[in-house]
C-alpha positions as a printed NumPy array, in Angstrom:
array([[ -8.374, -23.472,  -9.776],
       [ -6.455, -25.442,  -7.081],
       [ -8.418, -25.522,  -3.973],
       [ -5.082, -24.279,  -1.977],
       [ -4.884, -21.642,  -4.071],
       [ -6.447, -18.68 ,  -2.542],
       [ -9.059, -16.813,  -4.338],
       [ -7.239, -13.651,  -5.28 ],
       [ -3.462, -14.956,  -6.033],
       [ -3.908, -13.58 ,  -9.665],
       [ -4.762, -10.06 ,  -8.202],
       [ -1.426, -10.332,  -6.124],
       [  0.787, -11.849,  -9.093],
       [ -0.564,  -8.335, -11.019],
       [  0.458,  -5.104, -10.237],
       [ -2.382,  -4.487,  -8.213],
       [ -1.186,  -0.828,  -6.568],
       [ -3.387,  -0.819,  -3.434],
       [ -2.266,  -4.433,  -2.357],
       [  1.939,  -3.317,  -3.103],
       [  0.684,  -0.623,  -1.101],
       [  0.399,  -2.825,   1.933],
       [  3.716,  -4.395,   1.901],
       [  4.294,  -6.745,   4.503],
       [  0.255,  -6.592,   5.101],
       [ -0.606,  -7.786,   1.447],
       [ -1.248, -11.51 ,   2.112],
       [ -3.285, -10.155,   5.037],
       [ -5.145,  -8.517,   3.29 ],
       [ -5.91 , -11.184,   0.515],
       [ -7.072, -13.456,   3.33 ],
       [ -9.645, -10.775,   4.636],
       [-10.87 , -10.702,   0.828],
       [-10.649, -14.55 ,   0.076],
       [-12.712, -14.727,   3.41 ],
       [-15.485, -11.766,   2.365],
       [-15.916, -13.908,  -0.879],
       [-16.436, -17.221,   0.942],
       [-18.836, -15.473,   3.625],
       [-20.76 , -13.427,   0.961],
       [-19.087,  -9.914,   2.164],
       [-20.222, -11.218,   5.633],
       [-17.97 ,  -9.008,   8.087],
       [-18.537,  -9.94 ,  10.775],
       [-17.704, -13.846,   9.897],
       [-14.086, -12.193,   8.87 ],
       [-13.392, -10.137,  11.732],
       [-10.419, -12.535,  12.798],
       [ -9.134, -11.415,   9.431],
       [ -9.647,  -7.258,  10.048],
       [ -7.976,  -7.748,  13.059],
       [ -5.   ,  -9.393,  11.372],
       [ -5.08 ,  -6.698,   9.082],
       [ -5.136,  -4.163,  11.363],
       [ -2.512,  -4.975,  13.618],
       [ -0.106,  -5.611,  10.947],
       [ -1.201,  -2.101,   9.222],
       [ -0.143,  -0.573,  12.706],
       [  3.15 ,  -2.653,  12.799],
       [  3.989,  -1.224,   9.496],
       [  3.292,   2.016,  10.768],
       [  5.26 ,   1.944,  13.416],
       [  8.39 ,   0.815,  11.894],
       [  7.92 ,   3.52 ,   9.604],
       [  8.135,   5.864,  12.314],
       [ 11.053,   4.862,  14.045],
       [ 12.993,   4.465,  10.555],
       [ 12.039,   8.398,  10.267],
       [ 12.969,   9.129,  13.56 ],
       [ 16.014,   7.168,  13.148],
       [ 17.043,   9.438,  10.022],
       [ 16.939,  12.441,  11.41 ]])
């Protein structure tokens, strides 16, 4: 494998449900997983990574809400 190439591009290029699930957050969240492997599930070594994750998650959220909002 190419050392640029992250760790889990094949499970993106698949139709992996629960990372189409995350939209916009899906690279995030292959970083956070790329970053568990490299740390041996260490979580705390990828907390810059759950952060990322989480803020986008709440981003996505919240433009969910104001597209329903907008709709009604």
């Amino acid at each position: 494998m190419d050392p640029q190439t992250p760790l889990h591009k094949n499970d993106a290029d698949e139709e992996d449900d629960n990372v189409k699930q995350l939209q916009q957050c899906s690279s995030i969240y292959l970083l956070l997983q790329d970053c568990l492997v490299n740390s041996n599930r260490n979580w705390k070594a990828c907390q810059k990574e759950v952060q990322d994750l989480k803020a986008c998650n709440e981003r996505r959220q919240q433009l969910v809400e104001r597209n329903k909002d907008g709709k009604n």
